[in-house]
C-alpha positions in Angstrom: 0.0 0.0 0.0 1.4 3.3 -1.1 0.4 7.1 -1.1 -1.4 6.2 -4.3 -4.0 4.4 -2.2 -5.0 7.4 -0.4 -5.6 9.5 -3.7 -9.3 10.1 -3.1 -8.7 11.6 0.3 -7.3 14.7 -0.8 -9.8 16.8 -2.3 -10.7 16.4 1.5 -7.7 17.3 2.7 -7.5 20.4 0.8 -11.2 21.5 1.5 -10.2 21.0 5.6 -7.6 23.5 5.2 -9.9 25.7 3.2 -12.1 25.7 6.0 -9.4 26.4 8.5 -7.4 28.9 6.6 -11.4 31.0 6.6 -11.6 30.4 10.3 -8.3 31.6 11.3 -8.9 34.8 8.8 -12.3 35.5 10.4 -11.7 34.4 13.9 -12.7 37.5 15.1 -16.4 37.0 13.4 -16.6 33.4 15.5 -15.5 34.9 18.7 -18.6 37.5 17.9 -20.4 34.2 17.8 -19.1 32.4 20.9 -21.6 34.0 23.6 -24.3 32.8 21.8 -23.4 29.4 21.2 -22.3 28.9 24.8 -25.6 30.4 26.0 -27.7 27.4 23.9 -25.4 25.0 25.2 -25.8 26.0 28.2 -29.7 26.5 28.5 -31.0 25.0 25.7 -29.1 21.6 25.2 -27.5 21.4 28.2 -31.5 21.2 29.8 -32.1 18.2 27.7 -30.3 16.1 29.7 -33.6 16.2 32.0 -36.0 14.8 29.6 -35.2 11.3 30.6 -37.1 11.8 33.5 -40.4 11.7 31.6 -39.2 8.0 31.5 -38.5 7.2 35.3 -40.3 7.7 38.0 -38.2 10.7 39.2 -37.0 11.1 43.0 -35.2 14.3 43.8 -33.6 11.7 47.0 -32.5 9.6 44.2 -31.8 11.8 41.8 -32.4 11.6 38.1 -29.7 8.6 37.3 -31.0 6.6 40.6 -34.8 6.7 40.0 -36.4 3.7 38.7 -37.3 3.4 35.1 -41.1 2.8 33.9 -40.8 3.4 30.4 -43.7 5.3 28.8 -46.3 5.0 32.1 -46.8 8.7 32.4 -47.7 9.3 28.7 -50.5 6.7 28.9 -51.6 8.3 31.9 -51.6 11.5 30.4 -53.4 10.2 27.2 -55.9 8.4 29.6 -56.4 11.4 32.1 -59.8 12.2 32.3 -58.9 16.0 30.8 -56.5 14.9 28.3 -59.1 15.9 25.2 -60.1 19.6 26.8 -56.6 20.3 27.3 -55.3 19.6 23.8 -58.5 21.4 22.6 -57.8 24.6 24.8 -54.6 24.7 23.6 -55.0 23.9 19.2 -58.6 26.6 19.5 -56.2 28.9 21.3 -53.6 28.7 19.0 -55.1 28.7 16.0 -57.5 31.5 16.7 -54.5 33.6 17.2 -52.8 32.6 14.2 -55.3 33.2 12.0 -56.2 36.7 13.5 -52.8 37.7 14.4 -50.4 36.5 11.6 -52.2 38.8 8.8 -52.4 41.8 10.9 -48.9 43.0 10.4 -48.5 41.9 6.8 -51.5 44.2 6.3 -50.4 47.2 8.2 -46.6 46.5 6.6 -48.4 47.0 3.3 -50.6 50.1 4.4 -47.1 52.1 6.3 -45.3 51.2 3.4 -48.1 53.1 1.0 -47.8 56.3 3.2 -46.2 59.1 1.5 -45.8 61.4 5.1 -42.5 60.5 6.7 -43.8 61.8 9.7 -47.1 60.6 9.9 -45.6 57.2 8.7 -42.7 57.5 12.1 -45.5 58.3 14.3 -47.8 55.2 13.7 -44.9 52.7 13.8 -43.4 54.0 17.1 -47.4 53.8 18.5 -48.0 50.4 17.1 -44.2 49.1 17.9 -44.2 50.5 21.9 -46.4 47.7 23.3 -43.9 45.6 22.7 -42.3 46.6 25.4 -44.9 46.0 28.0 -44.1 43.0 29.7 -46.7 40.3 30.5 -47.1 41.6 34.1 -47.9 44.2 33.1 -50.2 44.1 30.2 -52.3 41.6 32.2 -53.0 44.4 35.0 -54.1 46.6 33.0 -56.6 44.3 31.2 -57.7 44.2 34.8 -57.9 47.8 35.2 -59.9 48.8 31.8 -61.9 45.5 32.4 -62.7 45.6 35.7 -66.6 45.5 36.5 -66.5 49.0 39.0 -64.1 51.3 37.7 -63.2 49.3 34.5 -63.3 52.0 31.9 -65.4 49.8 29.0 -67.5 48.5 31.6 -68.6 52.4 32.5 -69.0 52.9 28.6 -71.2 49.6 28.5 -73.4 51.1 31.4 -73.6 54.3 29.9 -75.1 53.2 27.0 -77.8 51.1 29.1 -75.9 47.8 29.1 -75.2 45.5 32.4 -71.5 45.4 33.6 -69.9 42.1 32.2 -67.3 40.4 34.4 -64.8 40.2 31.4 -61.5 38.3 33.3 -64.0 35.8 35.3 -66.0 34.6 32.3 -64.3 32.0 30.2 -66.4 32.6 26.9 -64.2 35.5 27.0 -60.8 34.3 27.9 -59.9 33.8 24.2 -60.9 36.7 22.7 -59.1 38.8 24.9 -55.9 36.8 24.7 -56.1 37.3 21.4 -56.6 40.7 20.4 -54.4 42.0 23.4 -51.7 39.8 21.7 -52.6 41.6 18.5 -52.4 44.9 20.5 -49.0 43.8 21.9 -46.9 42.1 19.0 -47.9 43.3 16.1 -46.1 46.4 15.6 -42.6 43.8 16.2 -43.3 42.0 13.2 -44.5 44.9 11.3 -40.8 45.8 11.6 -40.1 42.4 9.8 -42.3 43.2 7.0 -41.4 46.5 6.7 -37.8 45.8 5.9 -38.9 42.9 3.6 -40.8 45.7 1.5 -37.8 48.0 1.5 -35.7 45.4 -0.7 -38.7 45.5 -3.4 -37.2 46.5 -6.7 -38.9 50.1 -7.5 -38.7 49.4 -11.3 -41.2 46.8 -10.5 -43.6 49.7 -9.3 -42.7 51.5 -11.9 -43.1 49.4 -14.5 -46.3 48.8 -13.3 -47.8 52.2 -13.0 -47.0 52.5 -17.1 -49.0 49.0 -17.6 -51.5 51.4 -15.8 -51.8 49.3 -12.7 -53.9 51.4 -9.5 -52.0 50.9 -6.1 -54.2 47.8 -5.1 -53.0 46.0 -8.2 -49.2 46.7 -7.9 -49.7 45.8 -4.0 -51.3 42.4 -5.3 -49.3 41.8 -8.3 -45.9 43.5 -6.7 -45.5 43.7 -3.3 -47.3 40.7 -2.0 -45.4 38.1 -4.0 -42.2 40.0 -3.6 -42.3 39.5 0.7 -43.9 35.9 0.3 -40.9 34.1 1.2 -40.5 36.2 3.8 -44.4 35.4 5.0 -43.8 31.9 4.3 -41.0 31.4 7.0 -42.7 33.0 9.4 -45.8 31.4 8.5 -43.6 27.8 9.0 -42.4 28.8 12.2 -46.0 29.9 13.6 -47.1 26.9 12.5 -44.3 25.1 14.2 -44.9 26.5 17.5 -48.9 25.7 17.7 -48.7 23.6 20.6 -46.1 25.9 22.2 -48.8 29.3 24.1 -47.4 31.9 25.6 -47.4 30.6 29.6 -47.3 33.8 31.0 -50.1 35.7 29.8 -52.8 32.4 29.7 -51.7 31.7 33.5 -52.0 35.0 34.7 -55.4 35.5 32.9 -56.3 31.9 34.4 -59.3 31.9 37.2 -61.8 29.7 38.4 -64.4 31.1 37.2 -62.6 30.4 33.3 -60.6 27.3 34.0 -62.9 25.6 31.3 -61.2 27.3 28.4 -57.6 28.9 30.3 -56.7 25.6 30.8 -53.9 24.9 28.3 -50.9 22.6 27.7 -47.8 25.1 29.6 -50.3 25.9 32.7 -51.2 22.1 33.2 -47.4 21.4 33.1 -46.6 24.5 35.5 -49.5 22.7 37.7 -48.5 19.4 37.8 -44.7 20.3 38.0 -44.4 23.3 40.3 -47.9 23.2 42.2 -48.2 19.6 42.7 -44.8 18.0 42.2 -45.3 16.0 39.8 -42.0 15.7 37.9 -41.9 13.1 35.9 -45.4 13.4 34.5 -45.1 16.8 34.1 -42.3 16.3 32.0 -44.3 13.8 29.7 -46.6 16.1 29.0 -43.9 18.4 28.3 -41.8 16.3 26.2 -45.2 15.5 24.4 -45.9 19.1 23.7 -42.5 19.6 21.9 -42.3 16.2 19.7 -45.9 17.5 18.3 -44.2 20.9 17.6 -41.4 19.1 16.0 -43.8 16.7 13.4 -45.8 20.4 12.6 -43.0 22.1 11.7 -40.9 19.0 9.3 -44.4 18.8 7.7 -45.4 22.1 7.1 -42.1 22.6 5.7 -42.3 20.1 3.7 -45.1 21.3 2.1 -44.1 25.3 1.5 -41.2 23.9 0.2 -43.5 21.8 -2.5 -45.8 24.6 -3.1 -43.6 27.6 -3.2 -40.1 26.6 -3.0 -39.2 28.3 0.0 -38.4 26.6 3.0 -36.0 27.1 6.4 -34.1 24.1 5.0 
């Protein structure tokens, strides 16, 4: 056996030192990188080493190594569990009505800022839509509270002004949902306006122009220009909102949870903090978590599978 044998290895070789020869050149760009891939090992992967106690039944005396294996026992109970079918259809009504109401909203006020011909006026309504953003969770659920509030709620005293009865809006569960809803409209959308926005900046203005020759009125050149233009863009997001169904906000839905509208605030990430935290149950509260993200993880390989066949964009 002679050098000869080892012939094929060498485009190899070479394309190794390529690769180091770029890394040593741009070291300073991976060093740039380095927090943030220490910070997912650390919190994101790192975590996973947990997950094995959806399989045991988990003893904090034992630890997780030392408890005693029962395979996939708390995943039948969960499927069993008398609320197994309200909770998953809290959670896919929940999500789904605020996909479908909240994932148009900034493509539509994208298009409508990016129409504007007052730079002003156009500043002003992005830094009003875009502040709420900044209102944490805390925060935005008290002052549901406030404006909602059956005595001094401020739409409650326009209800009553206009002859209607006070409604107890945070205690009644038919209206848990809309109210999560449209204050997450309220909150988010002027974040992912931002998204759209810069998406419309990189259209090519001969397009427009071209099009206002042809004769085109500004609802066709936002059909037949714009809109197809940012669709890549919309379809990512679109993939990774589909993705994350399963996964609802915790925060908000347990701090707008009650009692009095348990029926329909009961959702997939407060029945894990319940089980887990309140009750201490570990290992089934793991399950159910571990359950939650596998479903995530079939939604998003399929829907991308699909965008990829039907439009030919895709995150991979």
């Amino acid at each position: 056996m002679n050098s000869r044998d080892f012939g094929g290895d060498q485009p190899l070789i070479k394309e190794n030192r390529k690769t180091w020869s770029r890394v040593k050149r741009d070291y300073e760009l991976y060093l740039f990188l380095l927090p943030i891939i220490l910070i997912y090992l650390l919190f994101k992967y790192y975590p996973m080493y947990g997950v094995q106690i959806a399989f045991k039944d988990f003893s904090p005396s034992q630890g997780i190594w030392g408890s005693e294996w029962v395979g996939f026992r708390h995943f039948i109970d969960f499927f069993n569990s008398y609320n197994f079918w309200t909770i998953i259809e809290n959670t896919l009504t929940l999500s789904f009505l605020s996909l479908v109401f909240s994932f148009p909203a900034p493509i539509i006020i994208a298009i409508m800022l990016n129409q504007m011909l007052g730079k002003r006026y156009k500043k002003f309504i992005q830094t009003v839509i875009y502040a709420p953003h900044f209102i944490s969770t805390v925060v935005l659920v008290g002052m549901l509270h406030v404006f909602l509030s059956p005595n001094s709620g401020i739409v409650n005293h326009i209800i009553t002004w206009f002859g209607g009865e006070p409604i107890l809006f945070m205690a009644d569960e038919g209206w848990f949902r809309p109210l999560y809803i449209l204050s997450g409209i309220w909150q988010e959308t002027g974040f992912a306006t931002i998204i759209y926005l810069a998406a419309l900046a990189g259209v090519n203005p001969e397009l427009h122009e071209a099009a206002i020759v042809d004769g085109a009125s500004k609802w066709k050149r936002v059909w037949y220009v714009d809109i197809p233009s940012i669709l890549p863009t919309i379809v990512i997001l679109l993939i990774l909102a589909l993705g994350n169904v399963m996964s609802i906000g915790f925060e908000k839905a347990f701090l707008m949870q009650s009692d009095l509208n348990y029926a329909t605030s009961n959702i997939i990430p407060t029945y894990v903090y319940e089980l887990g935290i309140q009750k201490a149950q570990y290992s089934f509260s793991t399950a159910v978590g571990l359950f939650n993200s596998v479903i995530n993880i079939i939604l998003i390989v399929i829907v991308n599978r699909i965008a990829k066949k039907l439009t030919e964009t895709s995150l991979w």
